[in-house]
PDB file of N, CA, C and O in Angstrom:
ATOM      1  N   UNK A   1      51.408   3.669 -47.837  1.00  0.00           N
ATOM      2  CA  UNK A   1      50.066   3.947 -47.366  1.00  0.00           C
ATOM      3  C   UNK A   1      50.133   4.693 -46.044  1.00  0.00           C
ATOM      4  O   UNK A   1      50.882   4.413 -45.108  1.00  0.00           O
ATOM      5  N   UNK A   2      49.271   5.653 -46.094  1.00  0.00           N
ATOM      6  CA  UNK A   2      49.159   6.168 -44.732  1.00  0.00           C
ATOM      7  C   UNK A   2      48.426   6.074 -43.657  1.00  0.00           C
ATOM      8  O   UNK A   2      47.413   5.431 -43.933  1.00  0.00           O
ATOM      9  N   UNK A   3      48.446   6.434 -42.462  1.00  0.00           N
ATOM     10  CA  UNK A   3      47.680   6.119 -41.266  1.00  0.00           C
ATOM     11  C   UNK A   3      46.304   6.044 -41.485  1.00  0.00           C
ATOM     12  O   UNK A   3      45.721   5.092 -40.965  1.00  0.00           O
ATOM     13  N   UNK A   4      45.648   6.864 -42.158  1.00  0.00           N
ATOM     14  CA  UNK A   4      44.057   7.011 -42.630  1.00  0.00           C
ATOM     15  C   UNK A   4      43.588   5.850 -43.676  1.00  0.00           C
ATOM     16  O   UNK A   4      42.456   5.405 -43.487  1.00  0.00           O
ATOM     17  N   UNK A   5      44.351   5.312 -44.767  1.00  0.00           N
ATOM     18  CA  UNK A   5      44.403   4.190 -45.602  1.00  0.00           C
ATOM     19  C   UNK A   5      44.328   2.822 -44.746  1.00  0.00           C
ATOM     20  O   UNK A   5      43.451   1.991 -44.981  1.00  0.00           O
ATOM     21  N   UNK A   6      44.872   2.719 -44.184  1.00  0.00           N
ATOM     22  CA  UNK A   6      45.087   1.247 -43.434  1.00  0.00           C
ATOM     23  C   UNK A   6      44.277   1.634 -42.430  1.00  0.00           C
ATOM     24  O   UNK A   6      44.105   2.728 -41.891  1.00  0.00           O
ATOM     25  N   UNK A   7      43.656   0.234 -42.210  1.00  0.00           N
ATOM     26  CA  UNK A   7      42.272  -0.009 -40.775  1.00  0.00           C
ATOM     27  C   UNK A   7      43.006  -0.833 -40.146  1.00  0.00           C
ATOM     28  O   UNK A   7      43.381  -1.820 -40.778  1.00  0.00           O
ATOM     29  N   UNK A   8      43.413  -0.687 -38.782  1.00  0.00           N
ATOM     30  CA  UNK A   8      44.319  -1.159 -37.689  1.00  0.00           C
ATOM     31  C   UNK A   8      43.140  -1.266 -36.694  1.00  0.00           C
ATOM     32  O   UNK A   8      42.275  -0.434 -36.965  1.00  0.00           O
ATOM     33  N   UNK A   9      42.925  -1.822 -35.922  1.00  0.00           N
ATOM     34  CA  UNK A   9      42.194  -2.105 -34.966  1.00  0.00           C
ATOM     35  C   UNK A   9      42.522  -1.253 -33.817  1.00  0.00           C
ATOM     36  O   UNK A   9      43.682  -0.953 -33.534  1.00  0.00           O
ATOM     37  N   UNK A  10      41.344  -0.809 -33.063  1.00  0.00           N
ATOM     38  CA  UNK A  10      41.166  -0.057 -31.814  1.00  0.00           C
ATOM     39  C   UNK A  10      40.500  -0.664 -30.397  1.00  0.00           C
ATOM     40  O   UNK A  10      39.387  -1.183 -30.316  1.00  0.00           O
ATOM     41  N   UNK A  11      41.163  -0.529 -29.637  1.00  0.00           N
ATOM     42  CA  UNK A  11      40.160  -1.106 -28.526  1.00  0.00           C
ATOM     43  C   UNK A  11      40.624   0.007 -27.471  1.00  0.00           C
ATOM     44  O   UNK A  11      41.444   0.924 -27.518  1.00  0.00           O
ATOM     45  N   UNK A  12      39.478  -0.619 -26.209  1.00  0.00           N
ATOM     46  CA  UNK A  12      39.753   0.272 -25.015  1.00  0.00           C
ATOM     47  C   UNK A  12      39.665  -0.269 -24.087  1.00  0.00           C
ATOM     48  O   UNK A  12      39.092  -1.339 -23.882  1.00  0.00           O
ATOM     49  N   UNK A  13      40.420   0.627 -23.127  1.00  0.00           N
ATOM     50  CA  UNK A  13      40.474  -0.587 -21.865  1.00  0.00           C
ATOM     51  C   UNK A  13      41.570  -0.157 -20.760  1.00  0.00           C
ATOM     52  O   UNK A  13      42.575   0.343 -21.265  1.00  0.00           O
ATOM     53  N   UNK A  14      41.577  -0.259 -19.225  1.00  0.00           N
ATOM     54  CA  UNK A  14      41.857   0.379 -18.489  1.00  0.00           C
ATOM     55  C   UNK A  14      43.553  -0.505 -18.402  1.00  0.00           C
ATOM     56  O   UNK A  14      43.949  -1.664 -18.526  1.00  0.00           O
ATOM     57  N   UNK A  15      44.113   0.737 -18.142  1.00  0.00           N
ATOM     58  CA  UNK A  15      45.573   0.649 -17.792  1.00  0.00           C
ATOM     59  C   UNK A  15      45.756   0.297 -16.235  1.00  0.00           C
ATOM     60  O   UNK A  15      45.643   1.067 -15.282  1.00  0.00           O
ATOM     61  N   UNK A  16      46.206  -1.669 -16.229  1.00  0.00           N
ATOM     62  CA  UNK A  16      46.585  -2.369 -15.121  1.00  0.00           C
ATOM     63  C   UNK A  16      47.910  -2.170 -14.554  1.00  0.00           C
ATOM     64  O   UNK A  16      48.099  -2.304 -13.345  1.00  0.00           O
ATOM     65  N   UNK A  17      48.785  -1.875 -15.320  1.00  0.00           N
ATOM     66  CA  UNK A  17      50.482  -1.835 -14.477  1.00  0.00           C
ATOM     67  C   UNK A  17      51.198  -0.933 -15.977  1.00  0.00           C
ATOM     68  O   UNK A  17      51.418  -1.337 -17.119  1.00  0.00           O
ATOM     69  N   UNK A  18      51.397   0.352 -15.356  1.00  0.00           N
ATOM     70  CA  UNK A  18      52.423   0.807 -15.928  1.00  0.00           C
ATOM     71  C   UNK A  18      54.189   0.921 -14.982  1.00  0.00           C
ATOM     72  O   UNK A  18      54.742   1.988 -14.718  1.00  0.00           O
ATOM     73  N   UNK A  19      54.601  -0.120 -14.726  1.00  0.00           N
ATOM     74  CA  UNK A  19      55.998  -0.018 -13.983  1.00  0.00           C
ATOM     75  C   UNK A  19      57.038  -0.373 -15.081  1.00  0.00           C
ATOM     76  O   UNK A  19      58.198  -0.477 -14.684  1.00  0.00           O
ATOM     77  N   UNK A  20      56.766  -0.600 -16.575  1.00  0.00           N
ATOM     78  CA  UNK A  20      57.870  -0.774 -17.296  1.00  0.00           C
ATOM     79  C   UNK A  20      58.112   0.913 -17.903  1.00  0.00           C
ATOM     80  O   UNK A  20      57.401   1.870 -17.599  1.00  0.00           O
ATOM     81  N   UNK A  21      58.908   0.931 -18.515  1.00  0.00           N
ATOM     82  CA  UNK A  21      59.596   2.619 -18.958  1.00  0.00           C
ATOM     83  C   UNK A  21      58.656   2.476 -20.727  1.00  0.00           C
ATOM     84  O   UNK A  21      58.412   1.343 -21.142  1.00  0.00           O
ATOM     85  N   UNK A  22      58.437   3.120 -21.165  1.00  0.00           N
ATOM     86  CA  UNK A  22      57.343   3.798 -22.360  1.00  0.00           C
ATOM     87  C   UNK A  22      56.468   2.362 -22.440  1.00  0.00           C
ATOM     88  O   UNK A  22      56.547   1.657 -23.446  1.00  0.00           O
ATOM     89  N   UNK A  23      55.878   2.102 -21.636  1.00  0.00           N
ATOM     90  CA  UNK A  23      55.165   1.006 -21.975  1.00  0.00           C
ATOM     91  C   UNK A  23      54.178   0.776 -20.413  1.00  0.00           C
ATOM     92  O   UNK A  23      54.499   0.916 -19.233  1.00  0.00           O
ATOM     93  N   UNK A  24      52.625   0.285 -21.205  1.00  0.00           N
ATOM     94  CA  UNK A  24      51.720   0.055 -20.149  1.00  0.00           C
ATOM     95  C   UNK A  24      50.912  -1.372 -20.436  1.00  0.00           C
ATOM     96  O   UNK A  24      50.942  -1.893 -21.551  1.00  0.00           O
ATOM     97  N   UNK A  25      50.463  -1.728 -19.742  1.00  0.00           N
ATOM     98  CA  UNK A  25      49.970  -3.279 -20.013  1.00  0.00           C
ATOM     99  C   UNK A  25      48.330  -3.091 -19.780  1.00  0.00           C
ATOM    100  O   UNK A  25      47.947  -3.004 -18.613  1.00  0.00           O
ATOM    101  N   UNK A  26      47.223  -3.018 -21.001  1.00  0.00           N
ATOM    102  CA  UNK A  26      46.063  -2.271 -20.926  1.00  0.00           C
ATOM    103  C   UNK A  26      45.324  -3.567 -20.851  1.00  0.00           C
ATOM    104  O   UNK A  26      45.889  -4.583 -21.257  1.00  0.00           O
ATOM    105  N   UNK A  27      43.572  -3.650 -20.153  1.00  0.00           N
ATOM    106  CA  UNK A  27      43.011  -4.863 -19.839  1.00  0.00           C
ATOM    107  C   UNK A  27      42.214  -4.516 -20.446  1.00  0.00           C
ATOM    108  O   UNK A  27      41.800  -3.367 -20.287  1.00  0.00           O
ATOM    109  N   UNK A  28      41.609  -5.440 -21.488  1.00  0.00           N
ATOM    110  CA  UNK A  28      40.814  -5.253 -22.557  1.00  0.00           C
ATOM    111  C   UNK A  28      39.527  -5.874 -22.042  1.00  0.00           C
ATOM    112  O   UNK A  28      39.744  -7.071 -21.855  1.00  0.00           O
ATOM    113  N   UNK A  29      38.154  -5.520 -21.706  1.00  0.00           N
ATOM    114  CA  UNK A  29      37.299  -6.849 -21.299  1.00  0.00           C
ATOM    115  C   UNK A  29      35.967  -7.175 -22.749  1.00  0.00           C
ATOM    116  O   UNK A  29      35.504  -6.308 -23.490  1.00  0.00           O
ATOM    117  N   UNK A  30      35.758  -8.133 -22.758  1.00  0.00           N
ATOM    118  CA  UNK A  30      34.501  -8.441 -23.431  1.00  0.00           C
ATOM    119  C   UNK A  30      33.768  -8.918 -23.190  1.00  0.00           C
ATOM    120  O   UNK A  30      34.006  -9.417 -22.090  1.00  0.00           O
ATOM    121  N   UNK A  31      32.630  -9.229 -23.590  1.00  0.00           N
ATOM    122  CA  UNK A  31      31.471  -9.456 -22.909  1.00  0.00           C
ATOM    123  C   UNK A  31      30.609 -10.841 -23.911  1.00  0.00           C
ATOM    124  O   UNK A  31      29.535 -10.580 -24.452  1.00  0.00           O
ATOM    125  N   UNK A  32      30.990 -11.701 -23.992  1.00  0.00           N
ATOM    126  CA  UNK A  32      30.446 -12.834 -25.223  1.00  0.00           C
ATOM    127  C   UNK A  32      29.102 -13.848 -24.127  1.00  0.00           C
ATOM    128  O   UNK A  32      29.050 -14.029 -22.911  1.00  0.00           O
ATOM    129  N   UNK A  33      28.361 -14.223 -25.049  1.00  0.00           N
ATOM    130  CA  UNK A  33      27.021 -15.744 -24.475  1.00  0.00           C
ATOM    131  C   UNK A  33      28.127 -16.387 -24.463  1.00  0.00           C
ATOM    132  O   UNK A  33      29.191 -16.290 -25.075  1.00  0.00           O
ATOM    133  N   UNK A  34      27.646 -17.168 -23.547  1.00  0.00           N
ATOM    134  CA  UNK A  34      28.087 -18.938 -23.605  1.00  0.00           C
ATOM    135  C   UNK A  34      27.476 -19.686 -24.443  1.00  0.00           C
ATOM    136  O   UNK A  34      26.276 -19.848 -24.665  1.00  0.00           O
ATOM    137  N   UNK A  35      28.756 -20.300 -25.061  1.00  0.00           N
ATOM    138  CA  UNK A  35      27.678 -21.191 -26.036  1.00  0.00           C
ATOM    139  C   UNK A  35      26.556 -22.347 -25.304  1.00  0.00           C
ATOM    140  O   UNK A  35      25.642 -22.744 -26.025  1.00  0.00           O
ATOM    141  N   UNK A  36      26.609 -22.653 -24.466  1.00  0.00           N
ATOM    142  CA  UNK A  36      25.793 -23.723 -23.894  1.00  0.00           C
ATOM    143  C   UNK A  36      24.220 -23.315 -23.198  1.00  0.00           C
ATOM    144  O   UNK A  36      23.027 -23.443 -23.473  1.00  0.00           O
ATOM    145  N   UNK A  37      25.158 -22.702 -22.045  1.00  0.00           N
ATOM    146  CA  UNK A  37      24.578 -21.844 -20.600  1.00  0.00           C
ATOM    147  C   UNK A  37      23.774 -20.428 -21.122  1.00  0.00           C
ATOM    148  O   UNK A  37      22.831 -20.040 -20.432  1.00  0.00           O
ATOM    149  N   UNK A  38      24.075 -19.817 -22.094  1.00  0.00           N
ATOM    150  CA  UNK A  38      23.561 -18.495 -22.492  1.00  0.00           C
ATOM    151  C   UNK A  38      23.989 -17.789 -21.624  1.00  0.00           C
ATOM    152  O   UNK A  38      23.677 -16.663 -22.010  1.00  0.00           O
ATOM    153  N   UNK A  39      24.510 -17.688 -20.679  1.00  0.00           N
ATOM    154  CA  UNK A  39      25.049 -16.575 -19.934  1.00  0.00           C
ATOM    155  C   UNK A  39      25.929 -15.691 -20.186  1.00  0.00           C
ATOM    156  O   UNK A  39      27.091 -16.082 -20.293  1.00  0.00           O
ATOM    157  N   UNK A  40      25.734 -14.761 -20.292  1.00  0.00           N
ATOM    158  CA  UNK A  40      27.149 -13.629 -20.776  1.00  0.00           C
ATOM    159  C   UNK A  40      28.097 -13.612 -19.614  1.00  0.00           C
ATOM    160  O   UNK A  40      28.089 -13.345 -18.413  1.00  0.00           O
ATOM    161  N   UNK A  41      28.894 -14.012 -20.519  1.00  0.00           N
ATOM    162  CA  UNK A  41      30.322 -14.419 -19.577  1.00  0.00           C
ATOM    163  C   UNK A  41      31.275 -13.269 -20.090  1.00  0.00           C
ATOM    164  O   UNK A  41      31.244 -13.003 -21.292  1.00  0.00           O
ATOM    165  N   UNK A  42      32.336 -12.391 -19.036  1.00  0.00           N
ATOM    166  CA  UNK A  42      33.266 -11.616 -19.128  1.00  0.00           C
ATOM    167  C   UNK A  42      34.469 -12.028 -19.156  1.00  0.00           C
ATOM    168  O   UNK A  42      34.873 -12.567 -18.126  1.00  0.00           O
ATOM    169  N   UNK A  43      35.523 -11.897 -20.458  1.00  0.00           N
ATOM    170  CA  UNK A  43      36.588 -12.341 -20.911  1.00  0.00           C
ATOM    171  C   UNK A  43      37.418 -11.449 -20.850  1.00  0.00           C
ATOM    172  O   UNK A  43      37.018 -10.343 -21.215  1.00  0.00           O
ATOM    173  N   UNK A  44      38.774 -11.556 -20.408  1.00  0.00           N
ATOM    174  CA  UNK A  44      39.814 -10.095 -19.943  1.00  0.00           C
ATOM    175  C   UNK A  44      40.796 -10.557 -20.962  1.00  0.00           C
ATOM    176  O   UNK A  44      40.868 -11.740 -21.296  1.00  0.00           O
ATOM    177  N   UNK A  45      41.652  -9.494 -21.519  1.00  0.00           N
ATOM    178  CA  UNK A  45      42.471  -9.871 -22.550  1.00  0.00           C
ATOM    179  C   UNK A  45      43.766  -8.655 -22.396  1.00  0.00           C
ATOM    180  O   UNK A  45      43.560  -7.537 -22.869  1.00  0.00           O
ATOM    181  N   UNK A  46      44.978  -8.942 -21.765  1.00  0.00           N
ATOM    182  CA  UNK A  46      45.725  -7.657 -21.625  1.00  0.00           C
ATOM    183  C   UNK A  46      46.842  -8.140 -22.481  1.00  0.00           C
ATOM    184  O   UNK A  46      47.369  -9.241 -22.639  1.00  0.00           O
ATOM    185  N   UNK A  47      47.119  -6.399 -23.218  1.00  0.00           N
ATOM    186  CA  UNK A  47      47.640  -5.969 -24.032  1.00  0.00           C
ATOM    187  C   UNK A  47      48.953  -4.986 -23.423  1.00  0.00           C
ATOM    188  O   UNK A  47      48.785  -4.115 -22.569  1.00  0.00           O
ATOM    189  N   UNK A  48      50.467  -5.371 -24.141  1.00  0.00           N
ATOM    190  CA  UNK A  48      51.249  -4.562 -23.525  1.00  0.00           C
ATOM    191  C   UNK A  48      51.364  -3.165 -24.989  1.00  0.00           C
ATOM    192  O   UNK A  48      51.418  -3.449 -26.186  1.00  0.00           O
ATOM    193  N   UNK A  49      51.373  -1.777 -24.429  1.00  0.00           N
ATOM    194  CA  UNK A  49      51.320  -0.628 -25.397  1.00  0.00           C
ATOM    195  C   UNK A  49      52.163  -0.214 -25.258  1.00  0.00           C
ATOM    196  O   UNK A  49      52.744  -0.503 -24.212  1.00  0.00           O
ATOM    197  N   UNK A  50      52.686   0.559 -26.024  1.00  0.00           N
ATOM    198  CA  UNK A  50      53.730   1.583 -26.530  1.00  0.00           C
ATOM    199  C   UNK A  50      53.111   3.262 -25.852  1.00  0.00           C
ATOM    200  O   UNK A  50      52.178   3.869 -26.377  1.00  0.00           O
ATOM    201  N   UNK A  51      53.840   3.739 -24.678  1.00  0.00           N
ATOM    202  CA  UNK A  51      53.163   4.355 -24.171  1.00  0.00           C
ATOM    203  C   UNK A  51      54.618   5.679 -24.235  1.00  0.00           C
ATOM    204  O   UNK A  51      55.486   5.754 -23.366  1.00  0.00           O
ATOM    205  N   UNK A  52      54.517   6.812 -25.785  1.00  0.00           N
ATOM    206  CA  UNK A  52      55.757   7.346 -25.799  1.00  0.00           C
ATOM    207  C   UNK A  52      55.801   8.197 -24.774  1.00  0.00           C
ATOM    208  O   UNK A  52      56.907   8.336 -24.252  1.00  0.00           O
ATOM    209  N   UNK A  53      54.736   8.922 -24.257  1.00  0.00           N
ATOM    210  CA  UNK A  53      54.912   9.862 -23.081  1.00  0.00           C
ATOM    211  C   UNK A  53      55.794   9.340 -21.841  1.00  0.00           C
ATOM    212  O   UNK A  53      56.707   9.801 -21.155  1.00  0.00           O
ATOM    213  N   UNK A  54      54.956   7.979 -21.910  1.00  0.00           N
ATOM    214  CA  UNK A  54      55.744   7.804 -20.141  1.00  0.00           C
ATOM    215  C   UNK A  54      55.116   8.310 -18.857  1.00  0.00           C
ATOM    216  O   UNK A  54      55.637   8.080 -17.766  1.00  0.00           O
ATOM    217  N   UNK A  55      53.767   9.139 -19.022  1.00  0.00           N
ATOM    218  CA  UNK A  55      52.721   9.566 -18.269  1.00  0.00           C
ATOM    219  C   UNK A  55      51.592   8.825 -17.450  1.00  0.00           C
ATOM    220  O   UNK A  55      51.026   9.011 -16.373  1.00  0.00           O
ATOM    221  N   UNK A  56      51.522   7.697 -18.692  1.00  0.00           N
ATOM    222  CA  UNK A  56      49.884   7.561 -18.047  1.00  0.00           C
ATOM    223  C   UNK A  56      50.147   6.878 -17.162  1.00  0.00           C
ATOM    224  O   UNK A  56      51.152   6.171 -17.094  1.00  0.00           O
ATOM    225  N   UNK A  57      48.996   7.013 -16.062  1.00  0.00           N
ATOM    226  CA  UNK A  57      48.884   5.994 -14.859  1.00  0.00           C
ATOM    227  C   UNK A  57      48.391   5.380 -14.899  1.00  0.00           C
ATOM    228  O   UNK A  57      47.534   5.373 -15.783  1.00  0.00           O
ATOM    229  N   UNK A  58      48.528   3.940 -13.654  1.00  0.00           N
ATOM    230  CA  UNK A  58      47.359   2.649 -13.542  1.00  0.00           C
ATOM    231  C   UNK A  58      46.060   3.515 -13.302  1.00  0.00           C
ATOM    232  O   UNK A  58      46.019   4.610 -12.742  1.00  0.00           O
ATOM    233  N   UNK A  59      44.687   2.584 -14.005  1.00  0.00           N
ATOM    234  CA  UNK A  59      43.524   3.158 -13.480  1.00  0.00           C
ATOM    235  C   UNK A  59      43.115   3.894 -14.961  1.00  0.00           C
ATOM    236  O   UNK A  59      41.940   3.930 -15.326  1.00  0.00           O
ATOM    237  N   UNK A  60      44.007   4.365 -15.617  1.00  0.00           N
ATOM    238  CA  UNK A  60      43.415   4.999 -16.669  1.00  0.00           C
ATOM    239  C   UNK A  60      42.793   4.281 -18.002  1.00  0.00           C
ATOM    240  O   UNK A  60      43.309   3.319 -18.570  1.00  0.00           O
ATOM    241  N   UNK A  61      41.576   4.942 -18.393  1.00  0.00           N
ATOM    242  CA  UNK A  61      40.882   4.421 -19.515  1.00  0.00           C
ATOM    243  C   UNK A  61      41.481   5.413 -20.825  1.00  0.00           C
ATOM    244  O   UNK A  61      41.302   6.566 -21.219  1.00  0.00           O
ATOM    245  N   UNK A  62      42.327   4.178 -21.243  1.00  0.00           N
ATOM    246  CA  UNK A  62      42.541   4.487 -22.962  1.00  0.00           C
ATOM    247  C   UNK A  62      42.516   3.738 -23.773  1.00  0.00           C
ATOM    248  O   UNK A  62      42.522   2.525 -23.560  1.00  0.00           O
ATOM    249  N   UNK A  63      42.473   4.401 -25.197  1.00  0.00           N
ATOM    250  CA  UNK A  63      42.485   3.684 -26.460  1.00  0.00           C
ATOM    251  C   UNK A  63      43.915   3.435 -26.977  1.00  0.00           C
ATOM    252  O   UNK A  63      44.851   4.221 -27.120  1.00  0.00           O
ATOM    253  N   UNK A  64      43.781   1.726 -27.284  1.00  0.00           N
ATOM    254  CA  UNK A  64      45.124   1.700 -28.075  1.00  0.00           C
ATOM    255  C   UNK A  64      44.596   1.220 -29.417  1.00  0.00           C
ATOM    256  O   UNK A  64      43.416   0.953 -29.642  1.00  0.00           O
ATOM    257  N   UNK A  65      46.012   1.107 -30.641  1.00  0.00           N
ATOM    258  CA  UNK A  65      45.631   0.884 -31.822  1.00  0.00           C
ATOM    259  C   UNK A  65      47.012  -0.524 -32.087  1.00  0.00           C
ATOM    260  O   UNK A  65      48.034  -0.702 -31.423  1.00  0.00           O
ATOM    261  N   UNK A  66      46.488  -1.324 -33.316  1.00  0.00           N
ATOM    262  CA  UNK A  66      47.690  -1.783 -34.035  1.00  0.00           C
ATOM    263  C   UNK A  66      48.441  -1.610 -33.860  1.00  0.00           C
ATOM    264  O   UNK A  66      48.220  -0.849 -32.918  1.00  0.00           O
ATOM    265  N   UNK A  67      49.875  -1.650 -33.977  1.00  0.00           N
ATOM    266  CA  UNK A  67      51.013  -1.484 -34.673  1.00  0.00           C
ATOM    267  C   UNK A  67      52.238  -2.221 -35.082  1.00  0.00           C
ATOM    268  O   UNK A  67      52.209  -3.341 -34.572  1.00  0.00           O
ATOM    269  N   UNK A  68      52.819  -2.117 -35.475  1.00  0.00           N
ATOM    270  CA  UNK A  68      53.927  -2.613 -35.899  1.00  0.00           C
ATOM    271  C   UNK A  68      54.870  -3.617 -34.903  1.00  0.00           C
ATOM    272  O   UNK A  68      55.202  -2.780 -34.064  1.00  0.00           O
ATOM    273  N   UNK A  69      55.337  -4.544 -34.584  1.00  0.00           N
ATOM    274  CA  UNK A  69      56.031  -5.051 -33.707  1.00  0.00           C
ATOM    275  C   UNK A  69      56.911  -3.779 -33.240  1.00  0.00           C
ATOM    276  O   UNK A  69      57.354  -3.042 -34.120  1.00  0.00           O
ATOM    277  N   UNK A  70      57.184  -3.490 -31.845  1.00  0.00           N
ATOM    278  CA  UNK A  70      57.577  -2.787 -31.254  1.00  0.00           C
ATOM    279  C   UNK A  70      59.070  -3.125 -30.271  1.00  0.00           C
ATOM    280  O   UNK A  70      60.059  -2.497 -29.893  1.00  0.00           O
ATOM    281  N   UNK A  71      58.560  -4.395 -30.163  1.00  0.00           N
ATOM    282  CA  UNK A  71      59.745  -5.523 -28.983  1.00  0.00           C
ATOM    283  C   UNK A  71      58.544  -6.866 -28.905  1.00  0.00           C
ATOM    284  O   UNK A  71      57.419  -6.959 -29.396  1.00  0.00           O
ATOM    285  N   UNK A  72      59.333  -7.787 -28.085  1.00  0.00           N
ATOM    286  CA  UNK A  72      58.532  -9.083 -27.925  1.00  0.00           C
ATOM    287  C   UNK A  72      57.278  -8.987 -28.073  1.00  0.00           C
ATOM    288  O   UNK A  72      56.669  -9.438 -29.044  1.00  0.00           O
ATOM    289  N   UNK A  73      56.749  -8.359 -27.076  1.00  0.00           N
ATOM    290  CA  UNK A  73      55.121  -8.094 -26.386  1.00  0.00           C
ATOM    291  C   UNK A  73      54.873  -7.515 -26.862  1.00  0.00           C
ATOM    292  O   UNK A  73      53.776  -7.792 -27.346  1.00  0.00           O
ATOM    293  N   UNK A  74      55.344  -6.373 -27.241  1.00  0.00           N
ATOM    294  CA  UNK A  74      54.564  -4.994 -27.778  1.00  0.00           C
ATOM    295  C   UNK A  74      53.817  -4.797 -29.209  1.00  0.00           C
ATOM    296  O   UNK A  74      54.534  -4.437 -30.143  1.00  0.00           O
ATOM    297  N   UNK A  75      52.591  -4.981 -29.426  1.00  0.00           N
ATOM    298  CA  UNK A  75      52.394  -4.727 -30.762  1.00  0.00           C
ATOM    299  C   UNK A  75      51.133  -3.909 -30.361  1.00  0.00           C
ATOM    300  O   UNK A  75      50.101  -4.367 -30.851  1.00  0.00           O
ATOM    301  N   UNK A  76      50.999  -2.967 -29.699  1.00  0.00           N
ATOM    302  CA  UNK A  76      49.907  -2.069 -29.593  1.00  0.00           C
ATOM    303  C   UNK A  76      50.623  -0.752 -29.438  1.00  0.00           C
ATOM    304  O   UNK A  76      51.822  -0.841 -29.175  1.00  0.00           O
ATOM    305  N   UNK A  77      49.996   0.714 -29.578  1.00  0.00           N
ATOM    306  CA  UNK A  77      50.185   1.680 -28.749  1.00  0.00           C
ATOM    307  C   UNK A  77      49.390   2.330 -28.886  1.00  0.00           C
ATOM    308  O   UNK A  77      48.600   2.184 -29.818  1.00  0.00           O
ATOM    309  N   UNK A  78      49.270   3.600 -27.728  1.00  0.00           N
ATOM    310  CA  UNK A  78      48.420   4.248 -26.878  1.00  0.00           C
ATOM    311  C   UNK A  78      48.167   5.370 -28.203  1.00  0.00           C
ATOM    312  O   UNK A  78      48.910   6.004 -28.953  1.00  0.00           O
ATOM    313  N   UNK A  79      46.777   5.232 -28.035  1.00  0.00           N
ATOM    314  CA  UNK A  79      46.573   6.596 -28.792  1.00  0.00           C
ATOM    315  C   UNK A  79      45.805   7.943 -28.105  1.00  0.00           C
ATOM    316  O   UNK A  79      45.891   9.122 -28.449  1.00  0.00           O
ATOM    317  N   UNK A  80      45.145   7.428 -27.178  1.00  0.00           N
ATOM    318  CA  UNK A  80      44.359   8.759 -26.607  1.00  0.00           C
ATOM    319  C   UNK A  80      44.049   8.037 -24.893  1.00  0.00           C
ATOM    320  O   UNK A  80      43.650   6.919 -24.567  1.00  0.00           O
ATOM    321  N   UNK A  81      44.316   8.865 -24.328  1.00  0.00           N
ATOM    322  CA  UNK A  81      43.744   9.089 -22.839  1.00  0.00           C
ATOM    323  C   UNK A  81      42.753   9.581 -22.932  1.00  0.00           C
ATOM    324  O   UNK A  81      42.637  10.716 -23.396  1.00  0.00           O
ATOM    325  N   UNK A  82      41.385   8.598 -22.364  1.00  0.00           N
ATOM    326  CA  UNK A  82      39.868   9.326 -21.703  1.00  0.00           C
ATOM    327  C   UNK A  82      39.572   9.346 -20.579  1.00  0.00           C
ATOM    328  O   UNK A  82      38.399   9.623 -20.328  1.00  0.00           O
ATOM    329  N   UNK A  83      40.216   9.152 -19.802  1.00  0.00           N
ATOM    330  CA  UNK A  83      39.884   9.254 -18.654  1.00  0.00           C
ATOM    331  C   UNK A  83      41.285   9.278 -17.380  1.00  0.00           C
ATOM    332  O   UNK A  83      41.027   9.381 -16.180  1.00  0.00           O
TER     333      UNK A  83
END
């Protein structure tokens, strides 16, 4: 099956520490109610990516996708820089 066949999940979210070598650690946030309080409460969720360039910097907003186990941590990578 190819990349277009399979639905892998996408998210976005700003790049917190890139100091490892092809790899960046991206902060995912969401925004859910409380079940009790009703208050929308903000939930952070960081993700380490597969980053083959080796370019991007902290601060940057990108999209990562699925993938395949990569190493321990790694089961995401970078697909597009927006910002």
């Amino acid at each position: 099956m190819s990349e277009q066949q399979t639905r892998k999940r996408e998210l976005e979210g700003v790049v917190v520490s890139a100091k490892s070598a092809q790899t960046v650690v991206v902060a995912v946030e969401r925004r859910t109610r409380h079940p009790l309080y009703q208050r929308v409460v903000r939930t952070t969720s960081r993700y380490h990516a597969h980053d083959a360039s080796d370019a991007i910097q902290e601060g940057a907003r990108v999209r990562i996708r699925e993938s395949r186990p990569l190493s321990k941590l790694k089961r995401w990578e970078v697909v597009a820089v927006l910002s």
